[in-house]
C-alpha positions as CSV (number, residue, x, y, z in Angstrom):
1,X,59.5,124.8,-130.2
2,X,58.1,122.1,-132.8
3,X,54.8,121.9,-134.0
4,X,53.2,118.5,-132.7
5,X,52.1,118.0,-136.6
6,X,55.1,118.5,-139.5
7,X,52.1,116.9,-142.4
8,X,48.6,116.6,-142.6
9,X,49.1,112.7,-143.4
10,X,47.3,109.8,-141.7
11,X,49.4,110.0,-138.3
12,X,48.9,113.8,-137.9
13,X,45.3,114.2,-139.1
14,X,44.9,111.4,-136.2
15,X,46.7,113.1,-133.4
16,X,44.4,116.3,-134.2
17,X,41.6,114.5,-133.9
18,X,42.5,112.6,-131.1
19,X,43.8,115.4,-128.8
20,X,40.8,118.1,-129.6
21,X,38.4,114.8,-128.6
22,X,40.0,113.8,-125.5
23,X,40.3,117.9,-124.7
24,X,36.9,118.8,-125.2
25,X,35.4,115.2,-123.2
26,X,37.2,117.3,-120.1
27,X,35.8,120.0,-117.7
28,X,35.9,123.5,-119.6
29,X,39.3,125.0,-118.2
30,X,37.9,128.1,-115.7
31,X,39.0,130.6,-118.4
32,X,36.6,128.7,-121.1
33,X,33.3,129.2,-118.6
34,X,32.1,132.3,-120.4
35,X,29.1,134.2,-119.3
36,X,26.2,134.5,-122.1
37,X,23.6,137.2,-122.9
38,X,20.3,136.2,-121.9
39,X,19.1,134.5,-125.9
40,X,22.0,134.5,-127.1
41,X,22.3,133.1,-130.2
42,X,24.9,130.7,-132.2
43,X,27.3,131.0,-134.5
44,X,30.3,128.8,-136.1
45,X,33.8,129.7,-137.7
46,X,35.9,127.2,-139.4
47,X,39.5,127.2,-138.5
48,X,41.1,124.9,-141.6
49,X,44.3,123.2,-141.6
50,X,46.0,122.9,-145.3
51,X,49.1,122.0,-147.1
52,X,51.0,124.5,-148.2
53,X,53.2,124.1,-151.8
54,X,56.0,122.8,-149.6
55,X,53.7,120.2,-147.9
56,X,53.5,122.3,-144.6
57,X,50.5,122.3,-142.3
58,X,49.2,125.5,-142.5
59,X,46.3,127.3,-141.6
60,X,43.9,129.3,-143.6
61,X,42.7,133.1,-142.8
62,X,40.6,136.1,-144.1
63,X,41.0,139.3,-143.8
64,X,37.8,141.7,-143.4
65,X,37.3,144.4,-145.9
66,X,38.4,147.7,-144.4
67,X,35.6,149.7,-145.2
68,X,33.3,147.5,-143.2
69,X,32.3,148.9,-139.8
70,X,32.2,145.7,-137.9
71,X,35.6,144.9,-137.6
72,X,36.9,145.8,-140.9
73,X,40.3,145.5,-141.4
74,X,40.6,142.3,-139.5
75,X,42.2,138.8,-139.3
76,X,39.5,135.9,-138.8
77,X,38.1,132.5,-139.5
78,X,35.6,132.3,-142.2
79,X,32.3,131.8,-140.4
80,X,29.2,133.6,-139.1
81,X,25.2,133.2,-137.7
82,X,23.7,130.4,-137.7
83,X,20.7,130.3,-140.0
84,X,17.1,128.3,-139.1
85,X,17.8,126.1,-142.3
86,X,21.3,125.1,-140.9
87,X,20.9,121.2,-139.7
88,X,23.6,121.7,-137.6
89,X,27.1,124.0,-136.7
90,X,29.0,122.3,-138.5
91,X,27.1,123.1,-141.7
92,X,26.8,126.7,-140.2
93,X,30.7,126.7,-140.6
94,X,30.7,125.3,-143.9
95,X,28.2,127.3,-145.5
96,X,29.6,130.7,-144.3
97,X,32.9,129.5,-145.6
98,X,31.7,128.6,-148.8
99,X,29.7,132.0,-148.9
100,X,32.6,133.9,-147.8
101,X,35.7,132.6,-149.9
102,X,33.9,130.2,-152.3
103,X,35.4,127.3,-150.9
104,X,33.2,123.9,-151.6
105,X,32.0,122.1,-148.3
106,X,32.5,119.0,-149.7
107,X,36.1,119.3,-150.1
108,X,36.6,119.6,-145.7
109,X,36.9,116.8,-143.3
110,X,36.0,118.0,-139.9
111,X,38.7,116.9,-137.4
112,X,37.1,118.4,-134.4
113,X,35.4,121.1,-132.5
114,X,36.3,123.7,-129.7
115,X,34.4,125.0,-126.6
116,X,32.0,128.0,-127.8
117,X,33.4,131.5,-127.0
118,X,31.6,135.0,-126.8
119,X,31.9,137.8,-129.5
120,X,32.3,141.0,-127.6
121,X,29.0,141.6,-126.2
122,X,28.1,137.7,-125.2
123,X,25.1,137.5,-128.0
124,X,26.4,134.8,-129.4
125,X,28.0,131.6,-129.4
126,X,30.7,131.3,-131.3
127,X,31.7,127.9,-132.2
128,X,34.6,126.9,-133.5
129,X,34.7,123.6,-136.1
130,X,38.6,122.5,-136.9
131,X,38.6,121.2,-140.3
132,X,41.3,119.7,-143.3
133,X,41.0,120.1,-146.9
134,X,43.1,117.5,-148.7
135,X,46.1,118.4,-151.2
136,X,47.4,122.1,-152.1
137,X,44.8,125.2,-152.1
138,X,46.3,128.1,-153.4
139,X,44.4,130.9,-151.1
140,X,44.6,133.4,-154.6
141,X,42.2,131.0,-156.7
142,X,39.5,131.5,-153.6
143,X,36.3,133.4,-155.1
144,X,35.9,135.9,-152.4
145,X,33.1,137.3,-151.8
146,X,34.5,141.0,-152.3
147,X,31.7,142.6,-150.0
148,X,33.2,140.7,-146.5
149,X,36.4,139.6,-147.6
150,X,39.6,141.7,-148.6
151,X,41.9,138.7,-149.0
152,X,43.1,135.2,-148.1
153,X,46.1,133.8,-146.8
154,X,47.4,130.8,-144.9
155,X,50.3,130.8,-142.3
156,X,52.5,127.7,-141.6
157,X,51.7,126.2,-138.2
158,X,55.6,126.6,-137.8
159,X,54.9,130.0,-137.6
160,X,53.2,130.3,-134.1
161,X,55.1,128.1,-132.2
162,X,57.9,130.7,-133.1
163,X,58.4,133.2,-130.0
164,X,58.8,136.2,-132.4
165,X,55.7,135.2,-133.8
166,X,53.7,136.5,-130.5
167,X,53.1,138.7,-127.5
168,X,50.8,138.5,-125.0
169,X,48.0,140.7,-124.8
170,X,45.5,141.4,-122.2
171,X,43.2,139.6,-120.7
172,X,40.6,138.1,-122.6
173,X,36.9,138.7,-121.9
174,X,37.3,139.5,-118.3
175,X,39.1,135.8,-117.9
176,X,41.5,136.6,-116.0
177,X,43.6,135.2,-119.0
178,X,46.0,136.6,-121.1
179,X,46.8,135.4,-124.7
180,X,49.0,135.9,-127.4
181,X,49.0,138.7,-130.1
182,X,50.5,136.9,-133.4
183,X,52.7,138.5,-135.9
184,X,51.5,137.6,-139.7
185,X,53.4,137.7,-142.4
186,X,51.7,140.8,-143.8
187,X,52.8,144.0,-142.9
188,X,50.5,145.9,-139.9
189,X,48.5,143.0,-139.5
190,X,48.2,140.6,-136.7
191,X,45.8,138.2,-135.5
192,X,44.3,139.3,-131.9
193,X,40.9,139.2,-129.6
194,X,38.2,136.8,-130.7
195,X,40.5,134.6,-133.4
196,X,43.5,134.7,-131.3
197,X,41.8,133.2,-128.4
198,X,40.6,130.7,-131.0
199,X,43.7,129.8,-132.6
200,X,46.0,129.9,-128.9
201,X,43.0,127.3,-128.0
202,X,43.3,125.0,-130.5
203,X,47.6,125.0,-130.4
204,X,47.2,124.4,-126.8
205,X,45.0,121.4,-126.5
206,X,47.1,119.8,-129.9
207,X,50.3,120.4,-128.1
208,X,49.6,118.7,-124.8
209,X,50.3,115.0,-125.2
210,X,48.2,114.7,-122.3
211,X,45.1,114.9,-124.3
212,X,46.4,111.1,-125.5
């Protein structure tokens, strides 16, 4: 299966935008209606679309430093808590990006946004913001932030319309729902829970012409 996108020009950058609109204007899908802890607070990741060298979509990722005890060792989106000083998600995506792999806000165009989904224990929010950056970003001239983040890399959107590319997993967050494990290109790692969900989201409502 294709990718609905083959370059981040004028035609594909529109279709994004077009299909995550149209998607989120909807009724939440019954296995996007997500129970919340009572005060649960919000958050925001940034899941960013980028050319690779080739000129392939691709899509940028971090993986947590392993010594951490909250998920170390882990694929993710840049992201994190949103802070009283934040005027908005969107800049609570940016800034934890920018914090987290050095990577200026002012260089990402927000396409779009996805329904909020719970971390593990429902005390948050977790918003995601789909963004672009224009032109090549080479994810080795990042300034990570050596505390959170043990490295970044991006993976062609190619790669997860591949069916050796994913598995399904179990059900997510008592959904009901089952989504897809992907394979990355380094060894032992894959992308799963939270970011999977995320990332099997976002494919989804791009793919479905219906969102037109």
């Amino acid at each position: 299966m294709r990718p609905p996108v083959s370059a981040l020009d004028d035609a594909g950058l529109g279709l994004v935008r077009r299909r995550l609109a149209n998607a989120l204007r909807q009724q939440p899908q019954r296995h996007c209606r997500f129970k919340y802890a009572a005060g649960a607070g919000e958050a925001a990741v940034l899941l960013l679309l980028l050319a690779s060298k080739s000129g392939q979509p691709s899509v940028l990722f971090e993986e947590r430093q392993r010594r951490l005890l909250a998920h170390g060792g882990e694929v993710c989106f840049a992201g994190g808590k949103a802070d009283p000083s934040d005027a908005t998600l969107v800049h609570t995506a940016l800034r934890e990006t920018h914090e987290e792999l050095g990577l200026d806000p002012g260089s990402v165009s927000v396409l779009g946004r996805l329904p909020p989904v719970p971390n593990k224990t429902g005390s948050l929010r977790v918003h995601p913001v789909v963004g672009f950056t224009d032109g090549y970003l080479d994810p080795l001239s990042l300034e990570l932030n050596r505390d959170e983040v043990h490295r970044a890399f991006t993976l062609p959107l190619s790669h997860f319309f591949c069916e050796g590319n994913r598995d399904l997993s179990q059900e997510f967050r008592t959904t009901g729902v089952s989504i897809p494990v992907y394979t990355t290109d380094k060894p032992g790692l894959r992308i799963w829970g939270l970011t999977a969900f995320i990332l099997h989201e976002f494919l989804s409502r791009i793919s479905d012409a219906a969102h037109d």
